[in-house]
N, C-alpha and C positions, 0 to 999 in steps of 0.2 A: 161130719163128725159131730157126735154129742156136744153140747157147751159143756155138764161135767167132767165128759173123758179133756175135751182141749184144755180146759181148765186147770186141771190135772198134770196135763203133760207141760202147760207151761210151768207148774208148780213145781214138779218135778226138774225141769230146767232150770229152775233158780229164778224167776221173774218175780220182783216182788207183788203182791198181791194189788197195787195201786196199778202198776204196769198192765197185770193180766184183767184189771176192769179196763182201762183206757183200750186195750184190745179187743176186749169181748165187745165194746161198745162199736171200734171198725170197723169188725167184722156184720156187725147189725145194720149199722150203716151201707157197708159193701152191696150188705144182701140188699137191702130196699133200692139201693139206686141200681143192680143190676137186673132185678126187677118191672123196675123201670123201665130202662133199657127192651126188656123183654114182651112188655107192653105196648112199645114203641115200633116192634118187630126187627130189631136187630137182633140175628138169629148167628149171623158167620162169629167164627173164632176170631178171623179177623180183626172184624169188627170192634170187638171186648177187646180187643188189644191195642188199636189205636186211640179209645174213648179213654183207656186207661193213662195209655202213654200222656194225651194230653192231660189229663189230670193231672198226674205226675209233674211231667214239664213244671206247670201254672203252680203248681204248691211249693213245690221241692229246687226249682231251675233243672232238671233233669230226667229223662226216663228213667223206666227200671232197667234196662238195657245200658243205660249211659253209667246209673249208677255202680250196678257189678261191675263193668269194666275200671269204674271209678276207683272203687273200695278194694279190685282183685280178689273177688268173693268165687266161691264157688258156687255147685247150684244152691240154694236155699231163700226160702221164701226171704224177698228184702226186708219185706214190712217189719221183719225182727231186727231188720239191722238198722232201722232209722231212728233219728234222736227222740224219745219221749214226746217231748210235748210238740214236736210235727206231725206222730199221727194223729190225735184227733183235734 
């Protein structure tokens, strides 16, 4: 998705404008370390999924997995649901 259009949509969402830099800036992040990742020839689904979970784990104390269960979230991206200054 465009950084305008998500921009947008978190605008539209009600995210104050400090929030949707702190995000825009994760998501740039996200992108260069998976990247990375892709440089390194991790190519499986898998893969992106356990590299993540530990991340998660080590930052948070939990998976994204541990967390919906945590929160009783439905599907939706977590990273919206975490407290401000944990994501970046």
């Amino acid at each position: 998705m465009g950084t305008k259009r998500t921009r947008a949509l978190y605008k539209a969402k009600g995210y104050a404008d400090s929030w949707i830099e702190k995000r825009m800036r994760g998501i740039e992040v996200r992108e260069t370390l998976t990247n990375e990742w892709k440089n390194r020839e991790i190519k499986e689904e898998k893969e992106y999924a356990i590299l993540t979970a530990e991340i998660s784990r080590a930052t948070f104390g939990m998976t994204p997995s541990e967390y919906i269960k945590f929160k009783n979230l439905k599907r939706e991206k977590v990273v919206n649901r975490f407290p401000q200054k944990k994501i970046i």
